[in-house]
C-alpha positions in Angstrom: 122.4 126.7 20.4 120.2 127.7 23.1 119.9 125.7 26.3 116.7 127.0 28.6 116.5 125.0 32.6 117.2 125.1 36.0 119.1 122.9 37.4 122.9 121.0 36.6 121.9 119.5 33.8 121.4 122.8 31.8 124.8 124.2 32.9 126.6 120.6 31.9 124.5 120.2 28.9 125.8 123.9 27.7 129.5 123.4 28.8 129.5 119.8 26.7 128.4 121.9 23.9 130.7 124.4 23.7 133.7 122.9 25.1 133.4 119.4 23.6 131.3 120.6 20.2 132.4 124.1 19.7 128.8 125.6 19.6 127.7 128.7 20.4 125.8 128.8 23.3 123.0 130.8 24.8 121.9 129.2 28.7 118.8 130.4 29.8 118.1 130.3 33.3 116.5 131.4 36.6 117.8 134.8 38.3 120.2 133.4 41.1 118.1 134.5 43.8 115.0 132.7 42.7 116.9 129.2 42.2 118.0 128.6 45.9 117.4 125.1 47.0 117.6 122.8 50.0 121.2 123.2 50.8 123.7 120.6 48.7 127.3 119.8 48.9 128.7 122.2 45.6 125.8 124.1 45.3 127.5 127.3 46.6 130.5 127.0 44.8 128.1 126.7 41.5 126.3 129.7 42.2 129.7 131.6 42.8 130.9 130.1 39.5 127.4 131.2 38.1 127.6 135.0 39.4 131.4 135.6 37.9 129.9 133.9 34.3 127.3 136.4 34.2 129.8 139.0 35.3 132.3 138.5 32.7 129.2 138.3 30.1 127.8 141.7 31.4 131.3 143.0 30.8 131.4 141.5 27.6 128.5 142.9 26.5 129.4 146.4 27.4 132.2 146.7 25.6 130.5 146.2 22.3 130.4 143.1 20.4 133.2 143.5 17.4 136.2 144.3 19.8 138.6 141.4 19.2 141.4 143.1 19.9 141.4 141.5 23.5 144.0 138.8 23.2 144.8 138.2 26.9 141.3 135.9 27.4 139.8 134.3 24.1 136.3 135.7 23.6 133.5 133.5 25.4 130.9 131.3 23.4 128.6 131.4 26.1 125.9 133.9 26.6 124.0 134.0 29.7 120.7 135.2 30.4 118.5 135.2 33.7 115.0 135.0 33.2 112.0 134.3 36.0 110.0 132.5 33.4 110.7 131.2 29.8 108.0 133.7 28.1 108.0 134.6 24.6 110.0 137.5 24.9 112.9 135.4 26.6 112.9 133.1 23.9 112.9 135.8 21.4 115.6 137.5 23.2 117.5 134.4 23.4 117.5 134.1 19.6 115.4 131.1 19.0 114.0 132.4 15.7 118.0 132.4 14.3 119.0 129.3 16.7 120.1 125.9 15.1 118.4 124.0 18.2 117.2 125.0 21.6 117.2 122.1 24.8 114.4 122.7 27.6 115.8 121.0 30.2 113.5 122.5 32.8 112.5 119.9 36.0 109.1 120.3 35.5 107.4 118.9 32.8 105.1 121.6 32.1 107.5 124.7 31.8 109.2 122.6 29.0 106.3 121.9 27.1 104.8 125.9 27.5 108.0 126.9 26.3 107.8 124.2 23.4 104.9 125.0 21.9 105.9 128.7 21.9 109.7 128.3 20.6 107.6 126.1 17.5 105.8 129.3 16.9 108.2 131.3 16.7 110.7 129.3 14.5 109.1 126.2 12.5 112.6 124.7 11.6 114.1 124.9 15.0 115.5 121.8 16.1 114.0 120.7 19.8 115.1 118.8 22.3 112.6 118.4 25.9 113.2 117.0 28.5 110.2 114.9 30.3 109.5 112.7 32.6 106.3 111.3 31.4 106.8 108.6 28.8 103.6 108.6 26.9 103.4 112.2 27.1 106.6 113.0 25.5 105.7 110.7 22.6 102.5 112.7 21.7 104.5 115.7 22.4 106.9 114.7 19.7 104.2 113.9 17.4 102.1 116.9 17.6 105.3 119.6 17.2 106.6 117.6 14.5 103.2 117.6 12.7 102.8 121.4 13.4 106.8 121.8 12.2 105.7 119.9 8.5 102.7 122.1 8.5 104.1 125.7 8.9 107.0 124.7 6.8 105.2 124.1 4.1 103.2 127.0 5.1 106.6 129.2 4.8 107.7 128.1 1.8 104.5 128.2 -0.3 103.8 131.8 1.2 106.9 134.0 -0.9 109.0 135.0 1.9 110.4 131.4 2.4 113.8 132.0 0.7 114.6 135.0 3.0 113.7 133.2 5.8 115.7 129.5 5.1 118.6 131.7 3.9 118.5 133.9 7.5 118.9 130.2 9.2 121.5 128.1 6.8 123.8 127.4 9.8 120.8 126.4 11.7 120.1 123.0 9.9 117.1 124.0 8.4 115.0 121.2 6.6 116.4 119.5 10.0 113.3 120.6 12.4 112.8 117.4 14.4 111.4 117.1 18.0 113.2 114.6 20.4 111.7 113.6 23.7 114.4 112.9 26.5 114.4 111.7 29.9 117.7 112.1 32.5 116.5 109.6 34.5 116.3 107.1 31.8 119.8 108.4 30.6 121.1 107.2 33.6 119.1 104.5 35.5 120.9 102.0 33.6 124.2 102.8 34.4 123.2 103.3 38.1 121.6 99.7 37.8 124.0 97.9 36.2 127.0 99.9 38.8 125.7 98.5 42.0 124.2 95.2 40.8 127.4 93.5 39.4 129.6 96.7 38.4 130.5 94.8 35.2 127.4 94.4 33.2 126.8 97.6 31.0 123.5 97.9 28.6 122.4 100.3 26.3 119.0 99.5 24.4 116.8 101.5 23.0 114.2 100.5 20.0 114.8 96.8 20.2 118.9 97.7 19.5 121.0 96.3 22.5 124.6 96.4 23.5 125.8 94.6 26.5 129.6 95.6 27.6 131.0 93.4 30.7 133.8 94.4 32.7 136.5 92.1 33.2 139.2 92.0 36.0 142.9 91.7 35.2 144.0 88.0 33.6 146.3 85.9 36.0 149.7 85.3 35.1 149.8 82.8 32.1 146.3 83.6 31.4 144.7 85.6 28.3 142.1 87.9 28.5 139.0 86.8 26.5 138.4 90.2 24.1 135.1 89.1 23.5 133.7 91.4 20.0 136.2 94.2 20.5 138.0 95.7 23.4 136.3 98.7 24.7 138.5 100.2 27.0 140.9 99.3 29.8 140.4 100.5 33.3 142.9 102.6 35.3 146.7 101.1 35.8 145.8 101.9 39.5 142.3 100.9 39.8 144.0 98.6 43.2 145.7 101.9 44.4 143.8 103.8 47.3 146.2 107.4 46.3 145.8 106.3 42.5 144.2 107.8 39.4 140.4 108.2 39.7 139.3 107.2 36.7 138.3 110.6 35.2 139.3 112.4 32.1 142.4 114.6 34.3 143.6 111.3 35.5 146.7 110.9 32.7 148.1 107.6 31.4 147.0 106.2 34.5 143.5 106.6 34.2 141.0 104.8 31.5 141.6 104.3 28.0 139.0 104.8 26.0 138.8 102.5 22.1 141.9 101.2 22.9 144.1 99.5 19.1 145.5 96.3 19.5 148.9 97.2 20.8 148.2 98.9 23.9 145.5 96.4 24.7 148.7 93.8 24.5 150.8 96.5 26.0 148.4 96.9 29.2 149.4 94.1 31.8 147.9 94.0 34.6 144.2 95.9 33.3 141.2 95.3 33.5 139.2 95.6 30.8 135.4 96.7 29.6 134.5 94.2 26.5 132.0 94.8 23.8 129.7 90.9 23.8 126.9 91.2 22.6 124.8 93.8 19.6 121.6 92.6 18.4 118.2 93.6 17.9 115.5 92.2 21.0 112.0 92.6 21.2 110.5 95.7 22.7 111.0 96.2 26.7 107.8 94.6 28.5 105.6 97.4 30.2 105.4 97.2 34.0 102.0 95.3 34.2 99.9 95.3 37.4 101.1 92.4 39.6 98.9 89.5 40.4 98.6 88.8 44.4 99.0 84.8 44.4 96.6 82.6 46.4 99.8 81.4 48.2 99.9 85.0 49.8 96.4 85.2 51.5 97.6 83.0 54.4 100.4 82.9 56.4 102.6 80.2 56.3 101.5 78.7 59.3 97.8 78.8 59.0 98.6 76.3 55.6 100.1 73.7 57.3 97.2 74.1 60.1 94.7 73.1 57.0 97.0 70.7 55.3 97.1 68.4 59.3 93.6 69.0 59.1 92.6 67.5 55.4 95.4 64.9 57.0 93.5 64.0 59.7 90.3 63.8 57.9 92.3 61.3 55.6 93.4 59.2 58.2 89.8 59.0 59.8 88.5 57.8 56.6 91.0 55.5 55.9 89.8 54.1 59.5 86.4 53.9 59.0 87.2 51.6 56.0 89.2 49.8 58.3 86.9 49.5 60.9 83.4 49.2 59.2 84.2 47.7 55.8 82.8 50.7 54.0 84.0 51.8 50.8 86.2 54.7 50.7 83.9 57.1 49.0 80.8 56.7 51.5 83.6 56.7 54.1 84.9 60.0 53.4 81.1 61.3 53.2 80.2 60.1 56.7 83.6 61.2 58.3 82.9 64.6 56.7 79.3 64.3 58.3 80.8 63.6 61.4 83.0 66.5 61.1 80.5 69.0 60.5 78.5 67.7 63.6 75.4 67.2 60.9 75.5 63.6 61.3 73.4 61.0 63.4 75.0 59.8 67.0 76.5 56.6 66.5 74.2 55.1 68.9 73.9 51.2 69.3 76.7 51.0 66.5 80.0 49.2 67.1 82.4 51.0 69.8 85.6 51.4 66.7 82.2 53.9 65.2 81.7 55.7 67.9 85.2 56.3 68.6 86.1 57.5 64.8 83.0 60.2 65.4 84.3 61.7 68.1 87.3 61.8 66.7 85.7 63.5 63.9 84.1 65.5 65.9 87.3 66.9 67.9 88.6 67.8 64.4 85.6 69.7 63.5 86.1 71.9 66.5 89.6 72.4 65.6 88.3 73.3 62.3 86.3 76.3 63.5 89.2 78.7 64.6 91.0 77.7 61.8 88.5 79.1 59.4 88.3 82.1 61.2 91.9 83.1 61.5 91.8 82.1 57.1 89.0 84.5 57.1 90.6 87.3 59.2 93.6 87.1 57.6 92.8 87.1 54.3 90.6 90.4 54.5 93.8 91.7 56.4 96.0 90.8 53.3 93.4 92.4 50.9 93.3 95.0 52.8 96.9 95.9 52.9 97.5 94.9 49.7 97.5 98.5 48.7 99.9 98.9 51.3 103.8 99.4 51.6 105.4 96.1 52.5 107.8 95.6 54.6 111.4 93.8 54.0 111.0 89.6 54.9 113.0 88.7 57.9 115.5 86.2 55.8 115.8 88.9 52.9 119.8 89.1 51.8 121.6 89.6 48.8 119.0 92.4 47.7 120.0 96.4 46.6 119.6 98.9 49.4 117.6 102.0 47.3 117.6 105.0 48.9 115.4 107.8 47.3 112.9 106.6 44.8 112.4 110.3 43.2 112.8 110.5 39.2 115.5 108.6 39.6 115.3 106.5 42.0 111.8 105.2 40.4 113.1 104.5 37.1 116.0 102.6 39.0 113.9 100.8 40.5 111.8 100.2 37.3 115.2 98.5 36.0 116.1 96.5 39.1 113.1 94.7 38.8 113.2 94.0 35.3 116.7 92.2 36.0 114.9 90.4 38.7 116.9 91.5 41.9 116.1 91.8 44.8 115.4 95.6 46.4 114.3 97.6 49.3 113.2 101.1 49.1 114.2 103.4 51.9 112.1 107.1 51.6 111.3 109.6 53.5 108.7 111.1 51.7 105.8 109.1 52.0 104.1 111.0 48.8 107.1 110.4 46.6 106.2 109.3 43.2 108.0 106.0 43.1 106.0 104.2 46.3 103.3 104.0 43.6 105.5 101.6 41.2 106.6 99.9 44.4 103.0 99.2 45.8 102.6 97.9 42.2 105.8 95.6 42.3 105.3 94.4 45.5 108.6 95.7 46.4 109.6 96.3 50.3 109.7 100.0 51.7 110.8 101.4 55.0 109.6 105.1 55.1 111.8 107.0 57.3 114.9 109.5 57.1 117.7 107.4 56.3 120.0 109.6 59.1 118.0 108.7 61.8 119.1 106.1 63.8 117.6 102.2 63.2 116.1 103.1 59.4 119.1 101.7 57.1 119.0 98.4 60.0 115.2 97.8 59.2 116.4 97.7 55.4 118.3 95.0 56.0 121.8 97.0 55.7 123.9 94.4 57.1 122.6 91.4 54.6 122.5 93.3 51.4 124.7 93.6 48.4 124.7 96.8 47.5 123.7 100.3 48.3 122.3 103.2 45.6 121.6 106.3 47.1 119.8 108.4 45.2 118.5 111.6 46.8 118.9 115.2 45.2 121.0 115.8 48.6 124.6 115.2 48.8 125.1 114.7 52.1 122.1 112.6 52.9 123.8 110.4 50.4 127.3 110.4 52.1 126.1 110.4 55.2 123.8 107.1 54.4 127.3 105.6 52.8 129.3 106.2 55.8 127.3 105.0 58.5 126.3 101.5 55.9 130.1 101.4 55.8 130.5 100.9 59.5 128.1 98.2 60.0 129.4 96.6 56.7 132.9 97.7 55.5 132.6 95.4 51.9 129.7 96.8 51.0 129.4 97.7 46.9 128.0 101.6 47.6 127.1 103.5 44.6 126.4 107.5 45.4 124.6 110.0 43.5 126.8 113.7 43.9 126.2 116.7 42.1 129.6 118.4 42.3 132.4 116.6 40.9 135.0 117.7 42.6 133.2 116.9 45.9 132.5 113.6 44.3 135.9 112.9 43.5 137.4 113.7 46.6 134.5 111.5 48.1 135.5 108.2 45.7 139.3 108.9 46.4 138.5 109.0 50.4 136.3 106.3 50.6 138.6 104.1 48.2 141.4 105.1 50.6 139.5 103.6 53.9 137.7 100.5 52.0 140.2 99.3 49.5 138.7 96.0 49.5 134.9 97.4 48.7 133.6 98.7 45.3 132.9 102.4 45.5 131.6 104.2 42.4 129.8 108.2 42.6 127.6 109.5 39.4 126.6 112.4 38.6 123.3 112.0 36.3 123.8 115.2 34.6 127.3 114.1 33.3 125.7 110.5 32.2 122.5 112.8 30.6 124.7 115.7 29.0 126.3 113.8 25.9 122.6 112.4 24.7 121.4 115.5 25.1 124.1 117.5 23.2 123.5 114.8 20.5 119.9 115.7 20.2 120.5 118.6 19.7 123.5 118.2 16.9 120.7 116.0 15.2 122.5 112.8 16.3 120.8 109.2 17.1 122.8 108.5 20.8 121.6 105.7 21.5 123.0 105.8 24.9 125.9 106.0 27.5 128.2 103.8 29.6 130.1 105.0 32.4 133.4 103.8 32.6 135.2 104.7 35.8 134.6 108.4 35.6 134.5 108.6 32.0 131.6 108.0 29.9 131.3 105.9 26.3 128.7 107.1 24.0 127.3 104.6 21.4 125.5 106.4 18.4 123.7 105.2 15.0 124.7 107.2 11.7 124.5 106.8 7.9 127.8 106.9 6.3 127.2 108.9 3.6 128.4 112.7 3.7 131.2 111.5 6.2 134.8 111.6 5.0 136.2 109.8 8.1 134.3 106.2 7.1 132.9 106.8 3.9 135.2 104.3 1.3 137.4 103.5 4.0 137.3 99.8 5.3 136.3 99.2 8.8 139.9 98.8 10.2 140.8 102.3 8.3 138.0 104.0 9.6 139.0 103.2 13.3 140.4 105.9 15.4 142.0 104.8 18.9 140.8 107.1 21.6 137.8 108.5 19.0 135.5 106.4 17.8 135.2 102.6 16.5 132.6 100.6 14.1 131.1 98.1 15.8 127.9 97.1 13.2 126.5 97.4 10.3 122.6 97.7 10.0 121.8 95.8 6.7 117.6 96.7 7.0 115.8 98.4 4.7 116.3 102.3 5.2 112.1 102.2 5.8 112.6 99.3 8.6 115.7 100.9 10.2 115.1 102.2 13.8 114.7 106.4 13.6 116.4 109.2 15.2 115.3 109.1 18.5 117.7 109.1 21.3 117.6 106.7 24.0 115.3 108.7 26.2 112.0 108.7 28.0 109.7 107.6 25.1 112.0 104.0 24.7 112.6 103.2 28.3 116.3 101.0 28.6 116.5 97.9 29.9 118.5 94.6 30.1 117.4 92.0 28.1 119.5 88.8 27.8 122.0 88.5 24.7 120.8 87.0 21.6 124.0 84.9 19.7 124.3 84.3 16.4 126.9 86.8 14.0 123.4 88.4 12.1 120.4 89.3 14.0 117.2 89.0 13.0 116.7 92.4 11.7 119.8 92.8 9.6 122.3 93.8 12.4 125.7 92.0 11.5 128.2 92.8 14.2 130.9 90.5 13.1 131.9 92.8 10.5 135.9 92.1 8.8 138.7 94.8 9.3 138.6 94.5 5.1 134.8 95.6 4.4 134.7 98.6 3.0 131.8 101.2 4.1 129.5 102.7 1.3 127.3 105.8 1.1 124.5 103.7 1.9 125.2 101.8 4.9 124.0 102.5 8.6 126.5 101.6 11.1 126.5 101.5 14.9 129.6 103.3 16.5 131.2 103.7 19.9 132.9 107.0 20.5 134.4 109.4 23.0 132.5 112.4 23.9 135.6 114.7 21.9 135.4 111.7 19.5 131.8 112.0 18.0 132.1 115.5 17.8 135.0 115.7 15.2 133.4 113.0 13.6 129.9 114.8 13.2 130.2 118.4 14.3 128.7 120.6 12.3 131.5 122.6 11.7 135.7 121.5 11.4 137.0 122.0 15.3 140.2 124.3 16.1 141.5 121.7 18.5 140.7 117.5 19.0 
């Protein structure tokens, strides 16, 4: 495996292969004095880290490659090479034309498709996995280097030298030379949405497949806990306790269990629990489309109820002058509006109740004037700034404070809105590429640096329900969490870190001062590693949900060739603490959805459950412990990260 980028996500996405799949790995990336950054909380203690890897590897490599004699450290699978730019000679150096897959996991969209389009070259049966930003880009990306893959194949094969080159590449999957377009951010947005909305709603969808997972808090005494479609996994024993377990894989019998059996979900008193509801196919996610200003917003309040005493007066003048004169109503209403508009004749040698109701008229027709003025001024005003950033409503509570809208923070964003709640943006940036999409939503921004004094206030801070921040900077992020927890200590606060050990001893300290108020930290490289590493072991992931620290993966997979499920029944084939069935896809093989990933060409998003046992498309989730599954079936599973790789590594693992 060959893992080419520049930032955490390459280094996770290269550990989670070799320590949790037992790959081979060669990491590509930037010499360390050409990577320094803004300074972040962790980043020096990963560039130490990174400086003794490629250390040890220059050793390594020194001392000759079949010296196994060395028993005191086992021999490394990771290879390490620094490279300025990902040219062809990098690549080649690398290994790609001999690799099973290689990940460009590069931040910028075009060094990943450069390097793409040259790794293709150089190896038609490689196995790729990009990582972009851009939606509709990635899926003509995936297109075109699958077409040119089918092309040079057959190209290969027809041309002699075929069988020396297919036989050169048997352990890298060939025949298996598929393209897969990922994004991080939509990894992760959903899991960062879902945390600080509720923190117990949990979706994964991608192509029209949907699983919703709700966390539940610990039954009362005498009460039992409703399992819903299967237990998922019960939270830490100390989830209460500030000094307690914190929630990650290190934490011991204390922390989260993971595909819990039956027993130890009886056995676990006093739990809370994440429960599977809800699998079905929906309907494609909606696109963002352009927002509609309503007529409602061209005036202000105020200047509405000015016209609506106006057409009230005018009313009332008519209904006099039928009173008065004995006029019918129609021809009424036509002279008062003549009266109004000072066009009509003076009511001279008429009765005195007519010449009263005209100057009456009249009076209202000067009233009129500014009226139509200030409507005129302050709709161009409104078109004018409809382009503009608005600014948070004075009565606005209840909403999700945002802070960042970079990659992440704009597909965040994307999601709030689509669950309909509430959000304020807080950037300081003011050419960041998510005030675009909140312009378009009509979503409420204060631009400002979020330490300054007076920026999370204008937000609304003290009325809201939740805080995400988002920014690539750690201590802009804690330092925007501290300061919102001393003007509201209950406040949900969800932070982005990048080191974990900085970000547990952040959750542990902040769970220590507010025990009352929900405090979660996510790193988006950990929720983006395991749908990566997928990708690149050919795997349909078709996404991730956090639990406490921990992460559940949910993946799609054809039974055959597998002797863990194949001929077992459904109960036989579960594996507590490893993997679990949780449906069977009953669809024509042609209709079933492919082998995409939930990534950046399906966005995710929360879409309400659809009941019933079968969906529409042949999903059937209700399946008995006593079905037994054939070559044939499709089934959709949720696993650990260790989990799904015994179950589909491509080679038997020393250790679980």
């Amino acid at each position: 495996m060959v893992v080419a980028g520049d930032d955490a996500l390459a280094h996770r996405l290269a550990a989670e292969l070799r320590g949790v799949y037992g790959e081979q790995v060669t990491l590509v990336v930037p010499p360390a004095q050409r990577s320094v950054r803004p300074p972040v909380v962790g980043r020096a203690r990963g560039s130490n880290l990174f400086d003794r890897v490629s250390a040890a590897v220059n050793r390594a490599a020194g001392n000759g490659e079949g010296t196994p004699g060395r028993t005191a450290e086992p021999p490394r699978s990771e290879r390490v090479l620094e490279a300025a730019e990902l040219s062809e000679a990098v690549l080649a150096e690398a290994g790609v034309e001999r690799a099973a897959a290689l990940a460009l996991v590069y931040d910028d969209d075009e060094t990943n498709i450069r390097a793409a389009l040259t790794a293709r070259r150089l190896n038609p049966r490689l196995r790729l996995v990009i990582r972009l930003y851009n939606r509709r880009l990635g899926q003509h990306i995936e297109e075109l280097l699958d077409q040119a893959s089918a092309l040079a194949t057959v190209d290969i094969d027809s041309g002699g030298d075929g069988e020396g080159t297919a036989g050169g590449r048997q352990g890298a999957g060939a025949g298996d030379a598929s393209t897969t377009v990922l994004s991080d951010a939509d990894t992760a947005a959903p899991a960062l949405a879902a945390t600080a909305v509720a923190g117990t709603s949990k979706v994964v969808q991608t192509d029209g497949l949907m699983l919703r997972a709700v966390e539940r808090p610990p039954p009362g005494p005498g009460q039992v806990a409703d399992p819903g479609l299967c237990t998922l996994a019960l939270l830490s024993a100390t989830t209460n306790d500030p000094a307690g377990a914190d929630g990650s894989e290190s934490s011991g019998p204390q922390g989260p269990q993971l595909l819990p059996d039956e027993r130890a979900v009886a056995a676990a008193t006093g739990r809370g629990t994440v429960v599977l509801e809800t699998v079905s196919y929906t309907g494609p996610a909606l696109s963002a489309r352009r927002s509609v200003m309503p007529f409602a917003s061209l005036l202000s309040r105020r200047l509405r109820w000015s016209f609506a005493g106006l057409v009230g007066c005018v009313v009332g003048l008519a209904v006099a002058s039928v009173v008065v004169n004995g006029e019918h109503p129609l021809h009424a209403t036509y002279l008062t509006l003549l009266d109004l508009f000072a066009i009509n004749d003076p009511a001279i040698g008429k009765p005195v109740g007519q010449q009263i109701l005209q100057l009456f008229s009249g009076l209202v027709g000067l009233l009129l004037l500014p009226v139509l003025l200030a409507a005129v001024l302050e709709a161009l005003g409104t078109f004018r700034s409809g382009s503009a950033l608005r600014k948070p409503p004075r009565g606005l509570s209840g909403h999700v404070v945002l802070l960042g809208v970079g990659k992440i923070g704009t597909r965040v964003l994307a999601r709030l809105r689509e669950l309909h709640i509430p959000v304020v943006c807080v950037e300081a940036d003011p050419e960041a590429r998510g005030l675009a999409l909140a312009r378009r939503l009509r979503v409420p921004v204060v631009l400002g640096d979020v330490t300054q004094e007076g920026v999370l206030e204008a937000a609304k801070i003290h009325r809201a329900h939740a805080l995400l921040a988002l920014t690539s900077a750690d201590t802009t992020n804690l330092e925007a969490a501290l300061y919102a927890r001393t003007v509201r200590p209950d406040l949900r606060v969800v932070l982005r870190l990048y080191d974990d050990d900085f970000a547990t001893a952040v959750y542990r300290t902040l769970r220590a001062a507010h025990p009352q108020a929900l405090t979660r930290s996510r790193s988006v490289s950990h929720l983006a590693a395991p749908a990566f590493a997928g990708a690149m072991m050919g795997r349909q992931i078709l996404g991730a949900i956090p639990v406490e620290r921990r992460v559940l993966l949910f993946a799609a997979i054809d039974v055959g060739g597998y002797a863990q499920l194949e001929g077992r029944t459904v109960g036989e084939a579960f594996r507590a603490g490893a993997w679990r069935v949780l449906a069977l896809d009953t669809a024509d093989p042609g209709e079933r959805r492919g082998g995409g990933v939930a990534s950046g060409t399906s966005a995710a998003s929360a879409v309400g459950g659809a009941g019933g046992g079968r969906a529409r498309s042949g999903l059937v989730w209700d399946l008995p412990s006593t079905y037994v599954l054939r070559a044939g079936d499709r089934v959709v599973l949720a696993a650990t990260r260790r989990g799904l790789a015994e179950l589909l590594g491509r080679r038997p693992r020393a250790r679980a």
